[in-house]
C-alpha positions in Angstrom: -133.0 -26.9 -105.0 -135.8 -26.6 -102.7 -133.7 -25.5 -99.8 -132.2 -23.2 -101.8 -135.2 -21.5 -103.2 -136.9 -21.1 -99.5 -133.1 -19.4 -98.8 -133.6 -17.1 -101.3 -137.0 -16.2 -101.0 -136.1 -16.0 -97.0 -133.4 -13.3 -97.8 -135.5 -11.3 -100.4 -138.3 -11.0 -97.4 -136.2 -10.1 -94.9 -134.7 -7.4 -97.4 -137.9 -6.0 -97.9 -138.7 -5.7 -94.8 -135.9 -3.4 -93.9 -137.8 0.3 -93.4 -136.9 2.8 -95.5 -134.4 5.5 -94.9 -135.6 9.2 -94.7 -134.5 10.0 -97.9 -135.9 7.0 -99.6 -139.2 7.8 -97.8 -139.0 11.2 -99.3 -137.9 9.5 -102.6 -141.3 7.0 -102.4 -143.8 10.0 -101.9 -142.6 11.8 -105.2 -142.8 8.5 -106.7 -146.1 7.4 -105.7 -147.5 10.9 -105.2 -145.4 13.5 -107.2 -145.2 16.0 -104.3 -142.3 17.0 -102.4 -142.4 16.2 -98.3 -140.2 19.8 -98.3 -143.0 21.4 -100.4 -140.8 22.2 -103.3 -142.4 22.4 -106.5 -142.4 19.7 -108.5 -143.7 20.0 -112.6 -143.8 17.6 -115.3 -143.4 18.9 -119.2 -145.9 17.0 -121.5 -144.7 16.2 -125.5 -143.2 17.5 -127.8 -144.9 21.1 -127.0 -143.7 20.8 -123.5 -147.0 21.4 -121.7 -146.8 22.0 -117.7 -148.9 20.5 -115.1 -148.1 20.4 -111.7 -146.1 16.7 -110.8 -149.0 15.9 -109.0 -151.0 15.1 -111.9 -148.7 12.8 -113.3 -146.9 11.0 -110.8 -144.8 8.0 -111.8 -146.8 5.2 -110.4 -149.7 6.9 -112.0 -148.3 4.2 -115.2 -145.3 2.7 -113.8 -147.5 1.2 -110.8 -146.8 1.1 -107.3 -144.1 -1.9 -107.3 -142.7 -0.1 -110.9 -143.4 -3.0 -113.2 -145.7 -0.7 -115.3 -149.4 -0.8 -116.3 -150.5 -1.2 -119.7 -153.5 1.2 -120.6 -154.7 2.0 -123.9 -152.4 1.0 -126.3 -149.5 2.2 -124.2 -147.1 -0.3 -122.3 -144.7 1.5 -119.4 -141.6 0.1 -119.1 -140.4 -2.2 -115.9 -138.8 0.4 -113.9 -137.8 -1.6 -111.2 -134.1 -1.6 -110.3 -133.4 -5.4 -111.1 -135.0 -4.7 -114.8 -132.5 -1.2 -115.2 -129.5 -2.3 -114.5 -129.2 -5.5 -116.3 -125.6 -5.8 -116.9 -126.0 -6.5 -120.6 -128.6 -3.5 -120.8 -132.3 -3.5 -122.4 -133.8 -4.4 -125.7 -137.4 -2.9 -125.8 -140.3 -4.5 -128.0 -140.1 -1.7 -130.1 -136.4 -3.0 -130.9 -135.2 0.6 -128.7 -131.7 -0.9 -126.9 -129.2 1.1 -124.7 -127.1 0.2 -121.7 -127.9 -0.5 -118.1 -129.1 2.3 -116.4 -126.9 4.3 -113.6 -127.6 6.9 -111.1 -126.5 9.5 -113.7 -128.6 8.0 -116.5 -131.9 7.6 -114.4 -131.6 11.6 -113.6 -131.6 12.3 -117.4 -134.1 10.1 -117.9 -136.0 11.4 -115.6 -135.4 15.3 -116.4 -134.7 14.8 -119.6 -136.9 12.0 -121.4 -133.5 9.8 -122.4 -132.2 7.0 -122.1 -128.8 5.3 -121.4 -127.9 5.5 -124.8 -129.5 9.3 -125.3 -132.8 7.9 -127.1 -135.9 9.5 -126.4 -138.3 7.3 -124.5 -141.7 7.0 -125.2 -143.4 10.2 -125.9 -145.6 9.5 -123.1 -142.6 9.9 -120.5 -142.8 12.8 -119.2 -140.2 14.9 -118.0 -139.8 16.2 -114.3 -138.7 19.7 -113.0 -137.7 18.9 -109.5 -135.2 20.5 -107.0 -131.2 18.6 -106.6 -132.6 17.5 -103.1 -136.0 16.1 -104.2 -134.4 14.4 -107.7 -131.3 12.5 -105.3 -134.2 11.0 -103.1 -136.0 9.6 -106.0 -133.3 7.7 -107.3 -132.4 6.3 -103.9 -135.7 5.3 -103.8 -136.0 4.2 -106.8 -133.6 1.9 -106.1 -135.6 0.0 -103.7 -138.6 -0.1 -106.0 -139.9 -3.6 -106.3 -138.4 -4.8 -103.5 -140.0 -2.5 -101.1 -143.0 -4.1 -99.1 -144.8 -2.9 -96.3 -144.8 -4.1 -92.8 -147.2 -6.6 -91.7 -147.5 -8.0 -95.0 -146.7 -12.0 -95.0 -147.9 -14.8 -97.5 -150.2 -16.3 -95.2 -151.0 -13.0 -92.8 -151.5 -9.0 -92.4 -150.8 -7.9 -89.1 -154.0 -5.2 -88.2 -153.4 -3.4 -85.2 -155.8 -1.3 -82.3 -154.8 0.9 -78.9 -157.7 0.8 -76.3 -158.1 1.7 -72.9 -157.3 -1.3 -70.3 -157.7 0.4 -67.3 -159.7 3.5 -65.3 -162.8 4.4 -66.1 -162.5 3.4 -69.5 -161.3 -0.1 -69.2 -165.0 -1.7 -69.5 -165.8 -0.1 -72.6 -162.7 -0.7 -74.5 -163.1 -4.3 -73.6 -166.1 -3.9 -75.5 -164.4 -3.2 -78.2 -161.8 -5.6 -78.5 -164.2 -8.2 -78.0 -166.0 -7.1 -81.0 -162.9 -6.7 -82.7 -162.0 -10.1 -81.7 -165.1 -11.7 -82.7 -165.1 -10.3 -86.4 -161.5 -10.8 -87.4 -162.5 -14.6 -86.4 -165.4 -14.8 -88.3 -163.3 -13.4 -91.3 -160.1 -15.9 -91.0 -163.0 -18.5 -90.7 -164.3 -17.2 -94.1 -160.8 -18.2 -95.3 -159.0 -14.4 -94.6 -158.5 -12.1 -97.2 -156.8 -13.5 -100.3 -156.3 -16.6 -97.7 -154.4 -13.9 -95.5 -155.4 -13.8 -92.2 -155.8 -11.1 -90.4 -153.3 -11.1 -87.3 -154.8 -8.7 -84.8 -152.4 -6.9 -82.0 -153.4 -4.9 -79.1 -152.0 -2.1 -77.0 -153.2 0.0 -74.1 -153.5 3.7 -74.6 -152.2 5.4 -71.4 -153.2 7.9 -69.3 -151.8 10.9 -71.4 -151.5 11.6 -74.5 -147.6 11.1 -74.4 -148.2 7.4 -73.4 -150.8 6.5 -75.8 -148.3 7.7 -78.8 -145.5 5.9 -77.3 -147.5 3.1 -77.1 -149.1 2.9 -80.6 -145.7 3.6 -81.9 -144.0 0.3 -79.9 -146.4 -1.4 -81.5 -146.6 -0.3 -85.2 -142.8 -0.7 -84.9 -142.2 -4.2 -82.6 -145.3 -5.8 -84.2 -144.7 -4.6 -87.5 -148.6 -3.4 -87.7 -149.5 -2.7 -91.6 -152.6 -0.6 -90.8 -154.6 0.2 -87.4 -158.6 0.0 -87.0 -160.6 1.6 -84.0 -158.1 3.1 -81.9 -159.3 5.1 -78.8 -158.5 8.8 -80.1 -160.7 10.8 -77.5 -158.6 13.5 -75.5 -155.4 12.8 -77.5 -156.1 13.5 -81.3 -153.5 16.2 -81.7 -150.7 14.7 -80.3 -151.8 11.3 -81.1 -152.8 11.8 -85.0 -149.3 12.8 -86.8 -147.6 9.8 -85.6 -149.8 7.6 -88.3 -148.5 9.8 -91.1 -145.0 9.8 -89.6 -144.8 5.9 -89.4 -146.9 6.0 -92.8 -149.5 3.8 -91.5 -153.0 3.7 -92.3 -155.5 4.3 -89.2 -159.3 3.3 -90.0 -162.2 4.5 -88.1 -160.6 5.7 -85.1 -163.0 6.7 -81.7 -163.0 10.4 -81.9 -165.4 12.8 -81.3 -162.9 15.5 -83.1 -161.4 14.4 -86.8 -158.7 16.5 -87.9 -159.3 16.8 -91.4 -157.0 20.1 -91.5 -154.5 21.2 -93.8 -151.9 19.3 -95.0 -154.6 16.7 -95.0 -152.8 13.4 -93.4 -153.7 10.7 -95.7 -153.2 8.0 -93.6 -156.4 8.4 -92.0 -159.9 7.6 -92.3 -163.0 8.7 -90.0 -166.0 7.6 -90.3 -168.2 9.9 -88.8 -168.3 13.8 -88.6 -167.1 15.9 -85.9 -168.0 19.1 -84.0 -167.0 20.9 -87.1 -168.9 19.5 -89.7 -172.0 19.1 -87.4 -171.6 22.9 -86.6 -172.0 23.0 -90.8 -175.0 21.0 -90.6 -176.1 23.2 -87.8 -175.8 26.4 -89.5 -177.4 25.5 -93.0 -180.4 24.5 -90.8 -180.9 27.7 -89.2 -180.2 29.6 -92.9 -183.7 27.7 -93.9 -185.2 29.7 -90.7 -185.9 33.5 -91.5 -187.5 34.4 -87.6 -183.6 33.4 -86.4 -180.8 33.0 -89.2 -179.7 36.7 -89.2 -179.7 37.2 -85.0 -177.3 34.3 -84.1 -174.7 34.5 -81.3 -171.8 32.3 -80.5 -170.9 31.5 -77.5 -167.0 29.2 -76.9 -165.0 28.0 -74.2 -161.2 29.1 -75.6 -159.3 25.8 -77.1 -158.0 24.6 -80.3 -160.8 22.3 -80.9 -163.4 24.8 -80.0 -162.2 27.5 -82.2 -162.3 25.0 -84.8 -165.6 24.8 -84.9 -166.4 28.7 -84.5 -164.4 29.0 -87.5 -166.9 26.4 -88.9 -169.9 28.4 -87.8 -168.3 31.5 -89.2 -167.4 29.9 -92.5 -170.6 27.9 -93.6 -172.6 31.3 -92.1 -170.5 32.9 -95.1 -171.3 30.5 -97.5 -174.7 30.8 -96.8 -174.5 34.9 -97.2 -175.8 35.3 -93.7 -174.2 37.9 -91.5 -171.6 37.0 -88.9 -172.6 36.6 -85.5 -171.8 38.4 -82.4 -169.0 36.3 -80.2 -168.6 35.8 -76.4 -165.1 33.8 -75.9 -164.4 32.5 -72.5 -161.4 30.9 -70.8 -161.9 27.3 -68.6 -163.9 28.5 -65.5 -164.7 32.0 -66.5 -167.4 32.0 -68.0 -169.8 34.5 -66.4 -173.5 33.8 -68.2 -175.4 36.5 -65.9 -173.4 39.3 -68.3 -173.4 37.6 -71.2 -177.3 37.5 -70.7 -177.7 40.7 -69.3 -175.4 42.3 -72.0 -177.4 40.9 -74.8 -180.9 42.4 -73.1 -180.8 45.8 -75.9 -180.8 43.1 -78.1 -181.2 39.8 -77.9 -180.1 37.6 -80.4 -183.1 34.8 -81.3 -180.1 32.0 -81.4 -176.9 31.0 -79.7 -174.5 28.3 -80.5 -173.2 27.0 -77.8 -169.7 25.3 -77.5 -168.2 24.3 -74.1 -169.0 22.5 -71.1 -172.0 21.0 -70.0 -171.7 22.2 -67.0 -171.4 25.8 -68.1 -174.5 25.1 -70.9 -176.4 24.4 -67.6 -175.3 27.8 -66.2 -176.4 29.7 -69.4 -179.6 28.2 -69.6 -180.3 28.9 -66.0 -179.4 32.6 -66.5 -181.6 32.7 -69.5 -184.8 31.6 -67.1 -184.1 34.2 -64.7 -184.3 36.9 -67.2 -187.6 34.9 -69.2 -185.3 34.6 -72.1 -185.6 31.1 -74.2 -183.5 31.7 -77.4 -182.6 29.3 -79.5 -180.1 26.7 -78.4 -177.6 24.9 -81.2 -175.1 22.8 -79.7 -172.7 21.6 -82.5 -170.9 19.0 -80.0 -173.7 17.9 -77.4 -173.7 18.2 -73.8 -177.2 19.1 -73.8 -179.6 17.8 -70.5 -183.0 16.6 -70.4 -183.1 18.7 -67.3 -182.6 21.7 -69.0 -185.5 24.3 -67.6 -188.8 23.9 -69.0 -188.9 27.3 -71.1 -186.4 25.7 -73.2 -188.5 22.8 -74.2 -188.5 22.2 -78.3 -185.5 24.9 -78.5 -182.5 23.1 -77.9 -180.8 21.7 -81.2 -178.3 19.4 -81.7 -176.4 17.3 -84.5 -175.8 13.9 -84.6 -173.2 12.5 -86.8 -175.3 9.0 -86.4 -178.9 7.7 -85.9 -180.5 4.4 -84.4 -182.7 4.6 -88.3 -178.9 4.1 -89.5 -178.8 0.4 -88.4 -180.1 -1.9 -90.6 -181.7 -5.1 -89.5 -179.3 -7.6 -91.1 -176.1 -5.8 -89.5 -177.6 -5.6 -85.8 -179.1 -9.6 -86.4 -175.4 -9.9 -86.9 -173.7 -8.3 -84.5 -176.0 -10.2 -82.4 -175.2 -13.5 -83.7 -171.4 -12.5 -82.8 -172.5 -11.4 -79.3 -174.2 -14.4 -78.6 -171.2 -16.9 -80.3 -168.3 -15.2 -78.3 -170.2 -14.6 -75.6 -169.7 -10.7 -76.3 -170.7 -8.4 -73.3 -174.7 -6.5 -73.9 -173.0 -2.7 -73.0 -171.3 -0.4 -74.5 -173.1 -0.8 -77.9 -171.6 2.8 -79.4 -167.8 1.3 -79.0 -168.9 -1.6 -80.1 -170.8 -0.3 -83.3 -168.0 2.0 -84.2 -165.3 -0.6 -83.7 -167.2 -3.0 -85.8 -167.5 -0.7 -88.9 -164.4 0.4 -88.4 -163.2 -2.8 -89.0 -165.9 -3.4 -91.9 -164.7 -0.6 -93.8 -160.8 -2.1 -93.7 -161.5 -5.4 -94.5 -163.9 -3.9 -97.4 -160.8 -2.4 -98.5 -158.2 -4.9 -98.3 -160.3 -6.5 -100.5 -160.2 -3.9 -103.2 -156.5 -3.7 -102.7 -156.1 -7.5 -104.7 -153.4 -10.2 -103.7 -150.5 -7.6 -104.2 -151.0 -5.7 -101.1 -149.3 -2.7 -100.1 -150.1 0.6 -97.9 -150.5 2.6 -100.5 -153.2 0.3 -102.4 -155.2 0.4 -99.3 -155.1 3.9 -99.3 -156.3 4.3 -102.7 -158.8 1.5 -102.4 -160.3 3.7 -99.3 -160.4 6.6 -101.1 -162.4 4.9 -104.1 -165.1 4.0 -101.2 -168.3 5.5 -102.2 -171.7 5.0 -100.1 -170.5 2.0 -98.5 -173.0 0.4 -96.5 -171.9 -1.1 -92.8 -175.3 -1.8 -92.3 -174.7 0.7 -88.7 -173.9 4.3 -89.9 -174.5 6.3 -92.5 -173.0 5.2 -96.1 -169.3 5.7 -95.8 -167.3 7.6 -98.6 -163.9 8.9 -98.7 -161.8 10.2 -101.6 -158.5 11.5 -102.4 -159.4 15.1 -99.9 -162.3 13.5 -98.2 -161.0 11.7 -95.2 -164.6 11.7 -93.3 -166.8 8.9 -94.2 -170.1 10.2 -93.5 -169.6 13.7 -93.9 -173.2 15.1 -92.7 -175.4 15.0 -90.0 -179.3 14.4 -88.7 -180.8 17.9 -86.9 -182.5 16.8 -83.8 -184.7 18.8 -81.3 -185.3 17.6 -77.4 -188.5 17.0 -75.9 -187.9 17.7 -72.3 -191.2 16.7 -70.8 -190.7 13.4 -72.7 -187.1 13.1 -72.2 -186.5 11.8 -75.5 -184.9 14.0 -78.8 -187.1 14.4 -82.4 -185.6 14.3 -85.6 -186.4 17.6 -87.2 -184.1 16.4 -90.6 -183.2 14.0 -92.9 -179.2 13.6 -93.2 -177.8 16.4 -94.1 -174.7 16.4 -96.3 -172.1 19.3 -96.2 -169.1 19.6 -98.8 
């Protein structure tokens, strides 16, 4: 009996962990999500009066639950949806004495569209019923199908695989040592602690190449030969936009990855979470500081070295200048290596604006700010993503601004005493504290939310259980909250000014929070 029972329960995992099909994929998003991967419209019709709200509002785990055996709330008790439970060969007998045959294919769709069963009983009045396009309607019931028996990758009774992608070699190779020590060190120290739900957490490595090409290769050899459930402080910089889709394509969930540039565009990708802000939201910051100063807010320019990620953020500068009914600014664009800051400065000498964001190069801030001194012109400098120099000229002492997503006040006592006690037990290397900080609450944040998740673990739990985070302390950053279209943990930043005869910046804010 016992050899037969570990056969059985051998087969049923290895079923599960067959990976969906495309149209069962598409099947599980209208299931867990109510929205269409085609962005076809989906609507649900409410009682007896037929009231419509968009499917999104009532999708069918919303009652049903994500593995479909239905969550009682308030007096109402959803029916066991899974497959095994429909299509019982002698049928169903409900509590409420309700009985009709096993379900079909052709019975689920009118149950579905039409609120009946096998038998053509109504169903609870509480079943809604769905408006949903031939294609989108086929893909549910194929998925629905699996429902039940459909885990994740990476999920096992006594492990969860966690995976990360860090530099090995170049330039690079030191600090993303850094972080897989840390890494190391605190997935240790939490198996020690007895795991997560006596899981432990099963961390896997690979390199991130020398283009983009090869780091998205690699990460996806490894979600797919490792079978990786979700990924924590993967080495983003340089390769975001090819890099990023991949995690929503494989549907795994990515955790603090090291980025200086979230994509928090639309569609928003769900599977991934930042924690700190980027050139765009520190642009925000940026600009509703200058609104609180009348000698300046209404004389800004803007100047941008041509990208994608720059233009991002002058659309940030232009957007929060709107929301804060301030004019918009005048706009010098430049290509890589054109920039020619003796006519920008000498075109702005009729009228000189009192600010200028500046986003590019440090090497071409350096060729502004040198043009400025030749004319005596110091305006004021904002520089939503850095590069600024202590050996900036003098004239420009107490003017340059910048944002920072994070601050050394940030870093609470009992998390650095920590992170020291993990240094000094496995031996950890003293550089390269910034990786080491991020991939730590990175890795904070997950395991906070596997937690949340419960026992009955799935991707989708831990997505939800992120997106209930709210001012989360790591003890390093700011608090960390996400939510179902927040995706940027600490969505703010501090305003600082630099000193350049000390050499040192000054806060001139507290965190600033932007929606």
């Amino acid at each position: 009996m016992q050899c037969l029972a570990l056969t059985v329960f051998s087969f049923l995992t290895a079923s599960a962990q067959v990976p969906l099909s495309p149209q069962e994929s598409r099947g599980k998003e209208i299931y867990l999500l109510g929205t269409s991967k085609a962005g076809r419209n989906i609507l649900a019709y409410i009682g007896d009066e037929s009231m419509e709200v968009p499917g999104n509002s009532m999708a069918c785990a919303n009652c049903h639950g994500l593995s479909g055996q239905g969550k009682p709330e308030g007096g109402i008790d959803p029916s066991n949806i899974t497959w095994e439970a429909l299509s019982k060969p002698y049928g169903v007998t409900h509590s409420s004495g309700r009985k009709h045959p096993p379900y079909t294919a052709r019975a689920l769709e009118f149950a579905i569209t039409r609120g009946l069963d096998p038998a053509g009983h109504r169903l609870q009045f509480t079943m809604p019923r769905y408006q949903m396009s031939k294609e989108d309607l086929d893909d549910l019931i194929l998925y629905l199908k699996r429902l039940g028996t459909d885990v994740d990758p990476g999920i096992n009774e006594d492990k969860i695989v966690i995976g990360t992608a860090l530099p090995a070699s170049g330039v690079l190779a030191e600090m993303g040592q850094a972080a897989k020590d840390i890494l190391t060190a605190y997935f240790a120290e939490v198996n020690a602690q007895g795991g997560v739900y006596n899981r432990r957490i099963d961390l896997k490595f690979t390199e991130t190449g020398p283009d983009a090409a090869t780091t998205r290769n690699n990460i996806e050899r490894l979600i797919k030969d490792e079978k990786v459930f979700a990924m924590t402080g993967v080495f983003l910089a340089g390769a975001e936009k090819e890099v990023i889709p991949t995690f929503a394509q494989l549907e795994t969930p990515l955790v603090g990855p090291m980025t200086l540039f979230p994509d928090v565009g639309t569609p928003l990708n769900r599977q991934v979470f930042y924690l700190l802000s980027g050139g765009a939201t520190q642009a925000r910051v940026l600009v509703s500081f200058v609104a609180k100063k009348p000698d300046i807010k209404d004389s800004l320019a803007v100047i941008y070295q041509l990208s994608d990620l720059n233009t991002s953020i002058f659309d940030a500068i232009k957007s929060q200048l709107q929301k804060e009914s301030l004019k918009s600014p005048m706009s010098y664009v430049y290509t890589s290596g054109s920039l020619h800051a003796d006519e920008f400065v000498k075109g702005t000498r009729q009228n000189p604006p009192a600010a200028v964001f500046f986003v590019g190069p440090a090497q071409d801030l350096a060729s502004l700010l040198n043009e400025c001194e030749k004319e005596n012109w110091y305006p004021q400098i904002f520089l939503p993503n850095g590069g600024a120099s202590f050996n900036a000229p003098a004239g420009f002492d107490g003017k340059i601004f910048l944002a920072l997503p994070a601050a050394p006040t940030d870093q609470k006592p009992d998390a650095l005493n920590e992170l020291r006690a993990l240094a000094e037990k496995y031996n950890l290397p003293q550089n390269h504290l910034a990786a080491q900080v991020t991939a730590d609450s990175g890795a904070k944040v997950l395991v906070e939310a596997l937690k949340r998740s419960g026992k009955e673990l799935s991707r989708e739990k831990l997505i939800q259980s992120l997106e209930g985070l709210y001012q989360y302390s790591t003890g390093l950053t700011p608090p960390i909250s996400y939510g179902p279209n927040r995706r940027i943990g600490a969505l703010g930043a501090y305003v600082v000014v630099l000193n350049l005869k000390e050499k040192k910046w000054a806060p001139v804010t507290g965190w600033v929070e932007v929606n």
